[in-house]
GULUMBA-837593 format. One record per residue: residue number from 1; residue in one letter; x, y, z of N, C-alpha, C, CB in turn. Coordinates in steps of 0.001 Angstrom, whole numbers, plus 500000, padded with zeros to 6 digits. Glycine has a CB too. Layout:
# residues N
+------+------+--------+--------+--------+--------+--------+--------+--------+--------+--------+--------+--------+--------+
: resi : resn :     nX :     nY :     nZ :    caX :    caY :    caZ :     cX :     cY :     cZ :    cbX :    cbY :    cbZ :
+------+------+--------+--------+--------+--------+--------+--------+--------+--------+--------+--------+--------+--------+
:  NUM :    a :      X :      Y :      Z :      X :      Y :      Z :      X :      Y :      Z :      X :      Y :      Z :
...
+------+------+--------+--------+--------+--------+--------+--------+--------+--------+--------+--------+--------+--------+
***
This chain:
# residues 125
+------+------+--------+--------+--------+--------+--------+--------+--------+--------+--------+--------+--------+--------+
: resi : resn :     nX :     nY :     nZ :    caX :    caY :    caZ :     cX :     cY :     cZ :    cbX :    cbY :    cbZ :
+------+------+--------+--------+--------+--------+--------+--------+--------+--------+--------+--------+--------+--------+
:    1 :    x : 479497 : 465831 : 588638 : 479858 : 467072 : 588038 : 478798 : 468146 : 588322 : 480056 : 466884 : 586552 :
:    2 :    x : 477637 : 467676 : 587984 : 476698 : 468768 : 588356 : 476155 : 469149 : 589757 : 475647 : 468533 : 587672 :
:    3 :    x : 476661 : 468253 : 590681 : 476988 : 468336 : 591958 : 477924 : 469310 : 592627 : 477360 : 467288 : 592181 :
:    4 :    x : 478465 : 468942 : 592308 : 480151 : 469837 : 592386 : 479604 : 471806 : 592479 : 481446 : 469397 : 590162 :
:    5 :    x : 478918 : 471876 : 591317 : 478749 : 473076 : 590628 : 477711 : 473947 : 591613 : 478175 : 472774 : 589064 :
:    6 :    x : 476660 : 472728 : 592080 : 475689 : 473177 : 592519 : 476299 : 473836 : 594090 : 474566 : 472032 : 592450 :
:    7 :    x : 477088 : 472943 : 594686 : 477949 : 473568 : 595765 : 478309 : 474209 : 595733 : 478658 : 473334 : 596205 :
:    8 :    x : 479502 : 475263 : 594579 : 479801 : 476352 : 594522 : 478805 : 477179 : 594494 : 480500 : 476485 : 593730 :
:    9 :    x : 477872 : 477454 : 593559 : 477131 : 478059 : 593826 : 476150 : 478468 : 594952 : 476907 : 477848 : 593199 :
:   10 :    x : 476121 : 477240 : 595808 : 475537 : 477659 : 597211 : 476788 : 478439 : 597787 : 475027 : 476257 : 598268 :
:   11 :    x : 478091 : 477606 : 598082 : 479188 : 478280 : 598965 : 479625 : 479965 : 598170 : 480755 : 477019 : 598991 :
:   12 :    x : 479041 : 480354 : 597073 : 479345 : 481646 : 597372 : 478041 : 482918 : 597456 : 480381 : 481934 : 596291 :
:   13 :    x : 477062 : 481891 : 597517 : 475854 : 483374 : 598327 : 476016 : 482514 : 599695 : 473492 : 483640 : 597582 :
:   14 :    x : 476494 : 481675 : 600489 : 476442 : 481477 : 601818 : 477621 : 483024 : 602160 : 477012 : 479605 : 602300 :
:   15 :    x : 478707 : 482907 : 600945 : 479794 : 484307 : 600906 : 479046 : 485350 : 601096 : 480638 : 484641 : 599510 :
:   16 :    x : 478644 : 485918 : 600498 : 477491 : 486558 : 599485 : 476801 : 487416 : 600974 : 476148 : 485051 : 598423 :
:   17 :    x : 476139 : 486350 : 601550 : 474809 : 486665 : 602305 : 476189 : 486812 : 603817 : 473095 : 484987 : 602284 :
:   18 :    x : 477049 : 486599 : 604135 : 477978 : 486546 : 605163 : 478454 : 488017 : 605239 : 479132 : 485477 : 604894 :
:   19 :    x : 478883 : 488583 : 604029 : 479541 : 490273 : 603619 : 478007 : 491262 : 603938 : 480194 : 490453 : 601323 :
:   20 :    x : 477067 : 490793 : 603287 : 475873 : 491653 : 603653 : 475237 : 491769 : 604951 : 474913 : 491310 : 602922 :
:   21 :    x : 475526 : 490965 : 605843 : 475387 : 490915 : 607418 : 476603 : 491898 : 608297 : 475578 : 489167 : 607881 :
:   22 :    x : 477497 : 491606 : 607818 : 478808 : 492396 : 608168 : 478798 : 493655 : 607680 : 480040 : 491792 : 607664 :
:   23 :    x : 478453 : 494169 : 606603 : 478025 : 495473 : 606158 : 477099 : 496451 : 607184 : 477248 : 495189 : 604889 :
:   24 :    x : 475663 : 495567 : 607225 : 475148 : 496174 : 607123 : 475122 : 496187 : 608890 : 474244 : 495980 : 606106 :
:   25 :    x : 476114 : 495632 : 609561 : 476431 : 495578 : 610758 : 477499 : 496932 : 611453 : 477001 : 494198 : 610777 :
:   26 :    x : 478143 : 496959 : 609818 : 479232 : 497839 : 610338 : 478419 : 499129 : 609894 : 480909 : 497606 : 609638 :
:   27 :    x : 477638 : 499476 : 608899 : 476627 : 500873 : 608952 : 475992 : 500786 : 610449 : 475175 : 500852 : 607604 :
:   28 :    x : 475319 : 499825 : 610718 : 474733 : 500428 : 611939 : 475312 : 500886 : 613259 : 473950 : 499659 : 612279 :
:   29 :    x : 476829 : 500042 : 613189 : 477420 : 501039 : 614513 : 478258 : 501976 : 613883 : 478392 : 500235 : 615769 :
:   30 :    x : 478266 : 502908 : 612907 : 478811 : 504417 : 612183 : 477596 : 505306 : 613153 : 478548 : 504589 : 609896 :
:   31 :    x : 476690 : 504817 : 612824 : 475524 : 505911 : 613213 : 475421 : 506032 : 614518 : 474112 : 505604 : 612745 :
:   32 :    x : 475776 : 505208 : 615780 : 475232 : 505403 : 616999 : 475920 : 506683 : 617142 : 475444 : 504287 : 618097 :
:   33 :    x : 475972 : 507143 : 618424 : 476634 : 508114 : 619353 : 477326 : 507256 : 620363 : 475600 : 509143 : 620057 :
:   34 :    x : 478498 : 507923 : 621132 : 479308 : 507043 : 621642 : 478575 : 507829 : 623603 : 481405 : 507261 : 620876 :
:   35 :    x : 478124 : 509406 : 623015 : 478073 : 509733 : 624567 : 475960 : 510237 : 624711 : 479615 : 511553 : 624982 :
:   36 :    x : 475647 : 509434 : 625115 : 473885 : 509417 : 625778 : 473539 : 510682 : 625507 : 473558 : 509134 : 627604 :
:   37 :    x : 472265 : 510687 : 624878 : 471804 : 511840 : 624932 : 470652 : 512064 : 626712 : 470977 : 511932 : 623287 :
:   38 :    x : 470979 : 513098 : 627264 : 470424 : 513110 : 628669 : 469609 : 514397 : 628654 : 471603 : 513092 : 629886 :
:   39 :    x : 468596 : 513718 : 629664 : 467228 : 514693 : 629713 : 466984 : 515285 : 631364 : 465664 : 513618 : 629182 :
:   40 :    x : 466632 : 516435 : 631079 : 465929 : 516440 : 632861 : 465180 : 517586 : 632541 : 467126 : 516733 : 634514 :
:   41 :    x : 464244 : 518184 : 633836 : 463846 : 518965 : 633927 : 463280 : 519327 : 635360 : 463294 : 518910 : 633030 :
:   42 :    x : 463635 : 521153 : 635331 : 463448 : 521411 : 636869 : 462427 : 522171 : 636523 : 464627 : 522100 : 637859 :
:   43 :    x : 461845 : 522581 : 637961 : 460780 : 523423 : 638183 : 461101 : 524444 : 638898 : 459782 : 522863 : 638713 :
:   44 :    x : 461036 : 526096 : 638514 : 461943 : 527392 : 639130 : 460401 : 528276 : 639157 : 463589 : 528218 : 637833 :
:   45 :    x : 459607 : 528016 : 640641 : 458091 : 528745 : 640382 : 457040 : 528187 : 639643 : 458196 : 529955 : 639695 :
:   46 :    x : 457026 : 528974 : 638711 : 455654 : 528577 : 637554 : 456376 : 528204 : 635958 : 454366 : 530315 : 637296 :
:   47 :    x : 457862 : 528247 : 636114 : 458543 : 528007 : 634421 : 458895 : 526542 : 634859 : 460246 : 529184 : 633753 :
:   48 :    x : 459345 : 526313 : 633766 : 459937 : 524786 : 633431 : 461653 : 525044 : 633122 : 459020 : 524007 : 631792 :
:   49 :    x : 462577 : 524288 : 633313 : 463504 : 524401 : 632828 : 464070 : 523083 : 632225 : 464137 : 525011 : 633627 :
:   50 :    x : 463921 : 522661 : 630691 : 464173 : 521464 : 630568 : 465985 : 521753 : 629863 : 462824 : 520653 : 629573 :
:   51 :    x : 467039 : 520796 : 630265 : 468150 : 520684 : 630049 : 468008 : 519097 : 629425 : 469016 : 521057 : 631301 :
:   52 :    x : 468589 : 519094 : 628485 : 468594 : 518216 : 627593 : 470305 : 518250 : 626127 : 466905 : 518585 : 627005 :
:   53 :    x : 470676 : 516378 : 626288 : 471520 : 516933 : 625144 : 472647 : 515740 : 625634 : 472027 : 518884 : 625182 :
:   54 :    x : 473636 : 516654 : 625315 : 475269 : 515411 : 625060 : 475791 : 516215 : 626003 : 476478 : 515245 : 623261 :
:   55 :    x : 475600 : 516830 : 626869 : 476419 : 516846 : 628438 : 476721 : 515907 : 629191 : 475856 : 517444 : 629373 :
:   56 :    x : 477938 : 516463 : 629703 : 479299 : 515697 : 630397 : 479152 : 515942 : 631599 : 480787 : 516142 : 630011 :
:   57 :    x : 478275 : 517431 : 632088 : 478731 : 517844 : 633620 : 477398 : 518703 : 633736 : 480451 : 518836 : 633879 :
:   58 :    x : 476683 : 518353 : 634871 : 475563 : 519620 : 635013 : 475889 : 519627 : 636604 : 473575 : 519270 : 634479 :
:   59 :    x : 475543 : 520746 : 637140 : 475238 : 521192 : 638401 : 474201 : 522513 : 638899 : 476467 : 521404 : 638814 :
:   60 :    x : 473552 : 521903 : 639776 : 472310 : 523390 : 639943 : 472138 : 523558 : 641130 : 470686 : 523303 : 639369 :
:   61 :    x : 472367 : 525232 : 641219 : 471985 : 525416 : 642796 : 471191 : 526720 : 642885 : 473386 : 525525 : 643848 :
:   62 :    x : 470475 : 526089 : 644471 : 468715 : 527245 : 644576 : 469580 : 528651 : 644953 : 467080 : 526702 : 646457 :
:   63 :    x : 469082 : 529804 : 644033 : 469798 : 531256 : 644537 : 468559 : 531849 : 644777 : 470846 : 532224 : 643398 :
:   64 :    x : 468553 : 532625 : 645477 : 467381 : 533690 : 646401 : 466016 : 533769 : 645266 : 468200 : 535763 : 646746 :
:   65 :    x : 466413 : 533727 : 643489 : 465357 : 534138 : 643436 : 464998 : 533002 : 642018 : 465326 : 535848 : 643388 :
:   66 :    x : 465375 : 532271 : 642503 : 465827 : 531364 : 641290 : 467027 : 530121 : 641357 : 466350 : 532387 : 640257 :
:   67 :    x : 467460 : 530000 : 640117 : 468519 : 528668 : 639546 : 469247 : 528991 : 639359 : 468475 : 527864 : 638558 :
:   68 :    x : 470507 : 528282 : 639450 : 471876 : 528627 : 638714 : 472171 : 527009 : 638560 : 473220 : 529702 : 639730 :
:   69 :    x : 472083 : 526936 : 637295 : 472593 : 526058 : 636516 : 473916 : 525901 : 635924 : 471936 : 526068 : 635762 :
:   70 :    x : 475172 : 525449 : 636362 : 475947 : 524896 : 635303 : 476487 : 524036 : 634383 : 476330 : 524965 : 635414 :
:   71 :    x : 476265 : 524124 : 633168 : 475904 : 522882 : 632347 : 477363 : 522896 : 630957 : 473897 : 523158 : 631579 :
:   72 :    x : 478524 : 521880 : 631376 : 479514 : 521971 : 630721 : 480172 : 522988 : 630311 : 479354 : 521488 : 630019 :
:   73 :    x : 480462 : 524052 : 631637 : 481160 : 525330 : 631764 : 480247 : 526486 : 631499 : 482334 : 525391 : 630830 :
:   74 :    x : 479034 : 526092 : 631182 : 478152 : 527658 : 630604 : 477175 : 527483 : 631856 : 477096 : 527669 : 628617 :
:   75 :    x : 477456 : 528806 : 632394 : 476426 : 528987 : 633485 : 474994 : 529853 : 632961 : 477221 : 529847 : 634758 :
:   76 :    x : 473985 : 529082 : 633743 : 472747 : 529803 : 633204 : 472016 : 529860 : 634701 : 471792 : 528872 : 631824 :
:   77 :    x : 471751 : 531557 : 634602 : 470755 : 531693 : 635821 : 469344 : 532114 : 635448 : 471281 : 532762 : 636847 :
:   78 :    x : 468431 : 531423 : 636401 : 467196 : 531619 : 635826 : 466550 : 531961 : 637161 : 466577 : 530369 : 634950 :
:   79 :    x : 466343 : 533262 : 637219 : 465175 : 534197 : 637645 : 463740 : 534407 : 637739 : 465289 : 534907 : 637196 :
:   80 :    x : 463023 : 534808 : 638724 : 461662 : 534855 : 638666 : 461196 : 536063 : 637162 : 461141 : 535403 : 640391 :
:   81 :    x : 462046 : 536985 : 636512 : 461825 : 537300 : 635541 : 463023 : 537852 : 634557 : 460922 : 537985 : 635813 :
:   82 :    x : 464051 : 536965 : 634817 : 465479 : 537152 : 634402 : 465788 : 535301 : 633675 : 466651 : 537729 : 636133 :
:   83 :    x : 466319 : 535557 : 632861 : 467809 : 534559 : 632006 : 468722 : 535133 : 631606 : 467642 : 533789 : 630705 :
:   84 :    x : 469627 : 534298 : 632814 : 471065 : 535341 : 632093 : 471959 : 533980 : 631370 : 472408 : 536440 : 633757 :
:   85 :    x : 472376 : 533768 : 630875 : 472980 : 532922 : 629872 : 474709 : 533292 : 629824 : 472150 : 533234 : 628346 :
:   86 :    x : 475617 : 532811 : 630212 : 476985 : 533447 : 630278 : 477644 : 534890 : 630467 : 477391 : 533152 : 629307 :
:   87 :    x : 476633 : 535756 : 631418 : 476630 : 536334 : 631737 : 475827 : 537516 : 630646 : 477649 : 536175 : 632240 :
:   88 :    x : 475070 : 537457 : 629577 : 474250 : 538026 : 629164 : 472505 : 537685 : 629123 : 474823 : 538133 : 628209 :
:   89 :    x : 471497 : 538808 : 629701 : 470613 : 539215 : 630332 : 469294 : 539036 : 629356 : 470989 : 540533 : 630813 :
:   90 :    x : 468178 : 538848 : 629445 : 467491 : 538874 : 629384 : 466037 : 538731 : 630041 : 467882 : 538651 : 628915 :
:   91 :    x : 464929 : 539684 : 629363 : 464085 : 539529 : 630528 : 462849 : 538827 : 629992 : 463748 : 540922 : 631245 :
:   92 :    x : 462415 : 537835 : 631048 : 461246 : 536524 : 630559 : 460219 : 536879 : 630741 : 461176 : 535171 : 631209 :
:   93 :    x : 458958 : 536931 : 629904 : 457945 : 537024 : 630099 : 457710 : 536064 : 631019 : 457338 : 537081 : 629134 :
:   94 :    x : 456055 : 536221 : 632106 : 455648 : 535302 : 632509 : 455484 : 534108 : 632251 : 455089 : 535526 : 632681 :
:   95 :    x : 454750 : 533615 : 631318 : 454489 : 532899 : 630675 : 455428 : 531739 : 630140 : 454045 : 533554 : 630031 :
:   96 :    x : 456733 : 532458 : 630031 : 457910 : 531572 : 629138 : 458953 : 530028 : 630163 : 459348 : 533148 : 628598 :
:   97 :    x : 459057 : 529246 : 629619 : 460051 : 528298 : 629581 : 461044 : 528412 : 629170 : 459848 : 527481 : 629168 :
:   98 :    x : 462042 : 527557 : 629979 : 463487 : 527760 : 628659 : 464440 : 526289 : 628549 : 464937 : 529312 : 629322 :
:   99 :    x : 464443 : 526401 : 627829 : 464942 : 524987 : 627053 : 466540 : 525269 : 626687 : 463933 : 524648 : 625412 :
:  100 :    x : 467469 : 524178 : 627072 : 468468 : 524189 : 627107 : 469109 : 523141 : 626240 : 468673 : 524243 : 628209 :
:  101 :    x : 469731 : 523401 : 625203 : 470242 : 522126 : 625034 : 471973 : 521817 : 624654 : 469345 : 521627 : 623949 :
:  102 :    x : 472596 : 521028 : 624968 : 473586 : 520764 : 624564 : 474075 : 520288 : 623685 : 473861 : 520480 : 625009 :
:  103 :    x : 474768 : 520358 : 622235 : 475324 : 519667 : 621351 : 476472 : 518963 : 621649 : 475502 : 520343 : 620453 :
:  104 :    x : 476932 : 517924 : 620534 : 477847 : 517289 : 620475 : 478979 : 518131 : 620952 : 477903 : 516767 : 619315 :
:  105 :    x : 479354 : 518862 : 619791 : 480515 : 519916 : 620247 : 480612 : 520475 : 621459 : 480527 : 521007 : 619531 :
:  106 :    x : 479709 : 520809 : 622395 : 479365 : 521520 : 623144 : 478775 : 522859 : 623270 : 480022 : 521433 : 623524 :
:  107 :    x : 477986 : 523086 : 622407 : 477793 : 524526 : 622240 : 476288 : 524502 : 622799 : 478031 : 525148 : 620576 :
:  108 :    x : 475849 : 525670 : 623220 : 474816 : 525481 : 624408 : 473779 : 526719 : 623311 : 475525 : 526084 : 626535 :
:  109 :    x : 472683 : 525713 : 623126 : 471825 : 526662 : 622675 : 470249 : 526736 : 623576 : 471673 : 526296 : 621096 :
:  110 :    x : 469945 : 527437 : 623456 : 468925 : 528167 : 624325 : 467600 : 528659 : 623727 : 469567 : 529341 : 624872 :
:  111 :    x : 466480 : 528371 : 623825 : 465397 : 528470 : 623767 : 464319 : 529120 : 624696 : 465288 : 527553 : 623581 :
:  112 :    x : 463757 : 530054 : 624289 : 462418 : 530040 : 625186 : 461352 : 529722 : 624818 : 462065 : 531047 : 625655 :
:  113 :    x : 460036 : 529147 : 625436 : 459217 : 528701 : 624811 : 458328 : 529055 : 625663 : 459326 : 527526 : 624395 :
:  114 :    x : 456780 : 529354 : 624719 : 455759 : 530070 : 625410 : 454937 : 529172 : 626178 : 454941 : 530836 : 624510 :
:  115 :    x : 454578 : 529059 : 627363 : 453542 : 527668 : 627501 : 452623 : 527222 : 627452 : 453374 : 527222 : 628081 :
:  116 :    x : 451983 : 528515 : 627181 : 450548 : 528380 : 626442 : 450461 : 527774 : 624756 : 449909 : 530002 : 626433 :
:  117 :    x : 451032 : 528953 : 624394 : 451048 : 529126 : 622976 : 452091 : 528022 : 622186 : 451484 : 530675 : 622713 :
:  118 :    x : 452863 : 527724 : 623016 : 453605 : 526453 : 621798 : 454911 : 527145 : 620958 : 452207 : 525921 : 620293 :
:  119 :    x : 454984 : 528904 : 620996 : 455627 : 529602 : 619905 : 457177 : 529755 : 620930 : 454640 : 531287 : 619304 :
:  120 :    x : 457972 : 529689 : 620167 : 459148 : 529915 : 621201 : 460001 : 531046 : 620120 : 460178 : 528177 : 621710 :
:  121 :    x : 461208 : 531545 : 620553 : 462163 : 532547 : 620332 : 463346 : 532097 : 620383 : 462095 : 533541 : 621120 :
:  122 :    x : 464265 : 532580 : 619638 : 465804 : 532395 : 620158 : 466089 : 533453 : 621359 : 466973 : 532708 : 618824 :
:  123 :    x : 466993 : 532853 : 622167 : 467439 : 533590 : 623139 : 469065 : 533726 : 622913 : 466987 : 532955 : 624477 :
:  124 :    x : 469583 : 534823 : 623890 : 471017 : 535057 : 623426 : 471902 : 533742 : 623907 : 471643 : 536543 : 624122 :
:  125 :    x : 472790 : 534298 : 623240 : 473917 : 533036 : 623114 : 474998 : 533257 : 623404 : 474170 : 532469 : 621946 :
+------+------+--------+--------+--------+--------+--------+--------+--------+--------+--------+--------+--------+--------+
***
């Protein structure tokens, strides 16, 4: 009899400890991402151009004075003192980098960053 008892009680934390493996199995694949987060970075002169993120499609080609990047339909050209970003302009200090990144959704946000100084800006969008 007291045998008996002692078995149930093992056979239901063997239960027990079986649901908490499976749990905590099924939280950990909620959280992954299904599409890589991907890194690169070019060199345009003396800037950096790092592209980074959940892109599907990049392509870059050398133009007379600079890059043309297209990165999941948003074209970005980068100039010896120009970023133009979907066809709106801006002008780069020497000094600056620009950082690209892609979100899930796809929305392309843009950074410049100083390379000395560490301080960066939003750029247009």
């Amino acid at each position: 009899m007291l045998m008996s008892w002692v078995m149930r009680v093992l056979g239901a934390v063997g239960i027990v400890l079986a649901l908490v493996i499976v749990i905590v199995f099924v939280i950990g694949r909620l959280g992954t991402s299904d599409e890589p987060t991907q890194a690169l970075a070019l060199a345009v002169g003396n800037r950096t151009i790092n592209v980074a993120g959940h892109f599907k499609d990049m392509t870059q080609e050398t133009i007379a004075d600079g890059i043309k990047i297209v990165v999941d339909k948003h074209e970005v050209v980068v100039s010896s003192d120009q970023l133009s970003v979907d066809g709106k302009a801006e002008i780069l200090e020497p000094n600056q980098d620009v950082m690209l990144y892609v979100g899930k959704d796809g929305r392309l946000q843009v950074k410049l960053m100083q390379d000395s100084a560490g301080a960066s800006e939003e750029a247009p969008n």
